[in-house]
C-alpha positions as CSV (number, residue, x, y, z in Angstrom):
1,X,72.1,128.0,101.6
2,X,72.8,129.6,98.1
3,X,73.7,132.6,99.4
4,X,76.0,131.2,102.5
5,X,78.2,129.9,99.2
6,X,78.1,132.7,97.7
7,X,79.5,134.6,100.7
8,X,81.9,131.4,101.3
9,X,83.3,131.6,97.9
10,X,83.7,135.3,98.5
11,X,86.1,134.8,101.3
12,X,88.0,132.8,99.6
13,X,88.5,134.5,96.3
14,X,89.1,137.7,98.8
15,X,91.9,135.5,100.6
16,X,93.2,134.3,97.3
17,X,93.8,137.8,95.7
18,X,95.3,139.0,99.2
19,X,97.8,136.6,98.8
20,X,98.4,137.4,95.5
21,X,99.0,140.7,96.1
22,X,100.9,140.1,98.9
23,X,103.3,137.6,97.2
24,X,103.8,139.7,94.1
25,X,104.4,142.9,96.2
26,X,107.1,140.9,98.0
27,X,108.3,139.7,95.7
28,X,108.8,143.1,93.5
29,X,110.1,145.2,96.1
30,X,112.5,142.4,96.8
31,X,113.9,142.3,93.4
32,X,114.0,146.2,93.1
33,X,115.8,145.5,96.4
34,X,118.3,143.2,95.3
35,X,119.2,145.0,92.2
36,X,119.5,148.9,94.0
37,X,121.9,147.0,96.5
38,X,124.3,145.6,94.1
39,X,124.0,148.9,91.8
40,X,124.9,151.1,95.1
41,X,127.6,148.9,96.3
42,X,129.6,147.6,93.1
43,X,128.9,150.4,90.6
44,X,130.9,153.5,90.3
45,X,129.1,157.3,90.6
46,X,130.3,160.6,88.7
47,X,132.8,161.3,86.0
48,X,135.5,160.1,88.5
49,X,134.4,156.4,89.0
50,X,134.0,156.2,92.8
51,X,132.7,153.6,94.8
52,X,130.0,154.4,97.7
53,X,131.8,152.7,100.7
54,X,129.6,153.4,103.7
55,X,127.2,150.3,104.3
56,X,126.4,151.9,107.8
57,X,124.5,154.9,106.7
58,X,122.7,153.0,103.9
59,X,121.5,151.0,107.4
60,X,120.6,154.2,109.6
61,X,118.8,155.7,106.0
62,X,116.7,152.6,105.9
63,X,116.1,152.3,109.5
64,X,115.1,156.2,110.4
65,X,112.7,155.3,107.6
66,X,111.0,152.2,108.6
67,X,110.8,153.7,112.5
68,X,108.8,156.8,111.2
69,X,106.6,154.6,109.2
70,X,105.8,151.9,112.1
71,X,105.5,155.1,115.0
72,X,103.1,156.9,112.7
73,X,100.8,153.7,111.8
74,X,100.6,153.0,115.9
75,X,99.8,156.6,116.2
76,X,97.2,156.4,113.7
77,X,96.0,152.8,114.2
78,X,95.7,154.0,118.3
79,X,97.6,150.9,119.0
80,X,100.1,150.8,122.0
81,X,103.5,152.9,121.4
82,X,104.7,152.0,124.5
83,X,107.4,148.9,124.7
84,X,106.1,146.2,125.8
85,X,108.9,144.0,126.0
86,X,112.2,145.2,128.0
87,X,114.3,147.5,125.8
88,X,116.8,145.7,126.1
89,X,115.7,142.7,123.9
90,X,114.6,145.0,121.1
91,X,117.9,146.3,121.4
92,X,119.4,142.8,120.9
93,X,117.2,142.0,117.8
94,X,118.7,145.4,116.9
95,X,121.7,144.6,116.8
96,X,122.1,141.7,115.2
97,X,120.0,143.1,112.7
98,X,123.0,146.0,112.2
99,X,125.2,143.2,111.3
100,X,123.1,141.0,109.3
101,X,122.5,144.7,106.9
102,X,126.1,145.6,107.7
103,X,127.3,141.9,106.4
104,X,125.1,141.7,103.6
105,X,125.7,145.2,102.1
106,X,130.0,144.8,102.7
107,X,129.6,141.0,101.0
108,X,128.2,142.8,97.8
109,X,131.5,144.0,97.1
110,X,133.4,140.6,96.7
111,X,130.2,138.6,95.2
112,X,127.5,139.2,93.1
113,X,123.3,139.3,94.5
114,X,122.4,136.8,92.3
115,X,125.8,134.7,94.1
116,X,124.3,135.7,97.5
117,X,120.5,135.3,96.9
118,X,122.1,131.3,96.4
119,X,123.5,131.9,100.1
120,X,120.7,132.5,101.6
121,X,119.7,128.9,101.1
122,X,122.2,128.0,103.6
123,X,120.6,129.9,106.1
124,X,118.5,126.7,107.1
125,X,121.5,125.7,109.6
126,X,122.2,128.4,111.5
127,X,118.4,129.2,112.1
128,X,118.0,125.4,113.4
129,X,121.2,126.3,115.9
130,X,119.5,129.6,117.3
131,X,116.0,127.6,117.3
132,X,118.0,124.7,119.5
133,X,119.5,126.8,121.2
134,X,117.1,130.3,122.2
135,X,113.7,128.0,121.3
136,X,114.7,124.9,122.7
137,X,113.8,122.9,119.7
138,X,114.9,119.8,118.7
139,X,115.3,118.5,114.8
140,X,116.2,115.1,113.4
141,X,119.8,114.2,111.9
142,X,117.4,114.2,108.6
143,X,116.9,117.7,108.9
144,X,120.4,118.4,109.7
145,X,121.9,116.7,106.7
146,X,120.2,118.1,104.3
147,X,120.6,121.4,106.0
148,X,124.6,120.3,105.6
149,X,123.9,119.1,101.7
150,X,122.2,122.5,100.4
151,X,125.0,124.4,102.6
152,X,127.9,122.6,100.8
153,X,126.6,123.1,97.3
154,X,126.3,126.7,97.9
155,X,129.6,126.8,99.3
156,X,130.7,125.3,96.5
157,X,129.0,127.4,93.9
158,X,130.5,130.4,95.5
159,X,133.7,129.9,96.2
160,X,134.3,128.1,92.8
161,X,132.6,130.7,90.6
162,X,132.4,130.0,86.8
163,X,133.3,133.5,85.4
164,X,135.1,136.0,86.4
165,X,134.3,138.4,89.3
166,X,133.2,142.0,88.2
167,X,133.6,143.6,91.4
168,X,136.2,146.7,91.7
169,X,137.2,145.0,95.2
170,X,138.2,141.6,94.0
171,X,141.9,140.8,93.5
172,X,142.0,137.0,93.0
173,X,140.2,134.0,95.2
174,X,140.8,135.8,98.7
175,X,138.7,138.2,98.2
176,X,135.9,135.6,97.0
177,X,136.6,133.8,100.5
178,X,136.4,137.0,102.8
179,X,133.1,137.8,100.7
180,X,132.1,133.7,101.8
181,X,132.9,134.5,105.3
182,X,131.0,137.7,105.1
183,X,128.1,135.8,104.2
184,X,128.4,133.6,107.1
185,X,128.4,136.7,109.1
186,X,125.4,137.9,107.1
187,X,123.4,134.3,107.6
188,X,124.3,133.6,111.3
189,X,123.5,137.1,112.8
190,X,120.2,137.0,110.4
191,X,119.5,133.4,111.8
192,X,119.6,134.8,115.5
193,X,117.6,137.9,114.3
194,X,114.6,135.8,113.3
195,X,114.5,133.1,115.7
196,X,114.5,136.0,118.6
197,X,111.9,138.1,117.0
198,X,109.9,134.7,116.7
199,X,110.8,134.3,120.8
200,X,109.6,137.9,121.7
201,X,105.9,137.3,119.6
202,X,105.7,134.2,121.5
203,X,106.7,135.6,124.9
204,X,104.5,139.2,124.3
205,X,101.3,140.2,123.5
206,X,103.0,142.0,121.1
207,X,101.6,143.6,117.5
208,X,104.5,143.5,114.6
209,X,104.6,147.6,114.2
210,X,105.2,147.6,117.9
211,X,108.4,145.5,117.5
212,X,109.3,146.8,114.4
213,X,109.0,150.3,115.8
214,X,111.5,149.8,118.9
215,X,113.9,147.8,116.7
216,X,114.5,150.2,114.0
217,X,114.9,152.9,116.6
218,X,117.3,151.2,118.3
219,X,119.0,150.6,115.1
220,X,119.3,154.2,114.0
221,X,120.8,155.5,117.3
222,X,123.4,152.1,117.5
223,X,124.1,153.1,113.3
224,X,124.2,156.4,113.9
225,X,127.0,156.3,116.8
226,X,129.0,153.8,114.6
227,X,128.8,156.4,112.2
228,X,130.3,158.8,114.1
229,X,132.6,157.0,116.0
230,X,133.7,155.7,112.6
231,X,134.2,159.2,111.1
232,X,132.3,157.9,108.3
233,X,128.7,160.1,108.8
234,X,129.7,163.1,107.3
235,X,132.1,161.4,104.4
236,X,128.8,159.8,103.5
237,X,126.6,162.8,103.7
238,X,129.4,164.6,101.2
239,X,129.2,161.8,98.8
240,X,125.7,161.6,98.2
241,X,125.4,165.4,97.9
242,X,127.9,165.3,95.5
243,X,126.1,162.2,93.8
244,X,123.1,163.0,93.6
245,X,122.2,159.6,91.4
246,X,123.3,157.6,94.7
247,X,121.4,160.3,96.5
248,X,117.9,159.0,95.1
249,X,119.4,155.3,95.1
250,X,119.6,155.4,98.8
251,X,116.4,157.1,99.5
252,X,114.4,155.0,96.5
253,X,116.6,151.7,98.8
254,X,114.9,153.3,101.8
255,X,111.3,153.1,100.2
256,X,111.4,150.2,98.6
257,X,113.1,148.5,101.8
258,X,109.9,150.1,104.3
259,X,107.1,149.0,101.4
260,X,108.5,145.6,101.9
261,X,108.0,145.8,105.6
262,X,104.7,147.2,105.2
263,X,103.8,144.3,102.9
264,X,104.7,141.5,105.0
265,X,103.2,143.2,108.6
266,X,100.1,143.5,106.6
């Protein structure tokens, strides 16, 4: 009996320090997260003060990272490589997952992170639209007004800001509202990006570095041609050699981005 305690106790003080190190790793590589973003997108490189412009390729950098990662723990975990969904849903998830990155990183130019971590708070209503409408679920008129309350003040926070905007790209209160609407961009396609994984796990047999595998594949061939058909791959490629500060910034983004993955599949 003593030692059946002991061992129960055990488990649970296992458990407990798993989730302590999973909630502190999160949360670290979140905040190292937040502030590379901001310091990539709103601060100046080199002795001529510019501006790294090219949210796309800090997407294709993060996702050629995380699909190495996931590929080589399937391959080393023996677990199946092989879709198990159609391709084409990954390929959905993937895109709006391009957006959601593509939103998030452009919206850092006309408001601050600490302004759009606040945002994110609103992303309660359009995650109950996608679950209504891709889930089928239903919510109370509870639920959706104080969805609607936390969504106002936010709205109100941002597009009424206190002190003045440091961003290079901000000329007045317009540039504060198409930074708002890029958020809404950012929150809806992230809303349909969750809800959808959430539909795949439930409609698969299917284990996390599987889906994150495909998706992140996806996502560096679909970055990769907007890159090109953008003209934008190689202007990018010639400012990080020339800065090489932004250089390590993106790739230390790219690690810090694939630890947080790796955390939370774990």
């Amino acid at each position: 009996m003593a030692e059946t305690l002991i061992t129960a106790i055990g488990v649970k003080d296992s458990r407990v320090l798993k989730m302590i190190f999973a909630v502190s790793g999160i949360m670290t590589t979140l905040v190292i997260y937040g502030i590379l973003q901001e310091k990539i997108m709103r601060v100046p490189y080199g002795a001529d003060n510019e501006y790294f412009k090219y949210s796309l390729f800090l997407v294709f950098c993060n996702r050629l990272m995380t699909s190495a990662v996931s590929a080589g723990t399937l391959i080393a975990s023996r677990k199946a490589i092989d879709p198990v969904a159609p391709v084409y849903k990954y390929c959905l998830v993937s895109m709006s997952n391009i957006l959601t990155t593509t939103c998030q990183y452009e919206a850092l130019k006309y408001v601050s992170f600490p302004v759009q971590t606040l945002a994110k708070c609103a992303k309660m209503i359009p995650v109950m639209i996608w679950g209504t409408l891709i889930m089928q679920k239903r919510y109370k008129g509870y639920d959706y007004f104080l969805a609607l309350l936390v969504t106002l003040g936010c709205s109100i926070f941002i597009l009424f800001p206190s002190g003045a905007d440091l961003s290079p790209y901000s000329k007045g209160r317009e540039n504060t509202v198409w930074g708002v609407s890029l958020m809404v961009g950012y929150l809806g396609f992230d809303g349909f990006t969750s809800t959808f994984q959430d539909k795949l796990f439930k409609g698969y047999d299917m284990e996390i570095h599987n889906q994150i595998f495909y998706t992140t594949l996806c996502s560096c061939v679909l970055s990769l041609s907007g890159l090109i058909l953008e003209g934008h791959l190689f202007l990018a490629i010639d400012f990080v050699y020339h800065h090489l500060d932004c250089f390590f910034d993106v790739a230390l983004l790219s690690t810090v981005s694939d630890l947080c993955f790796i955390i939370i599949a774990s």
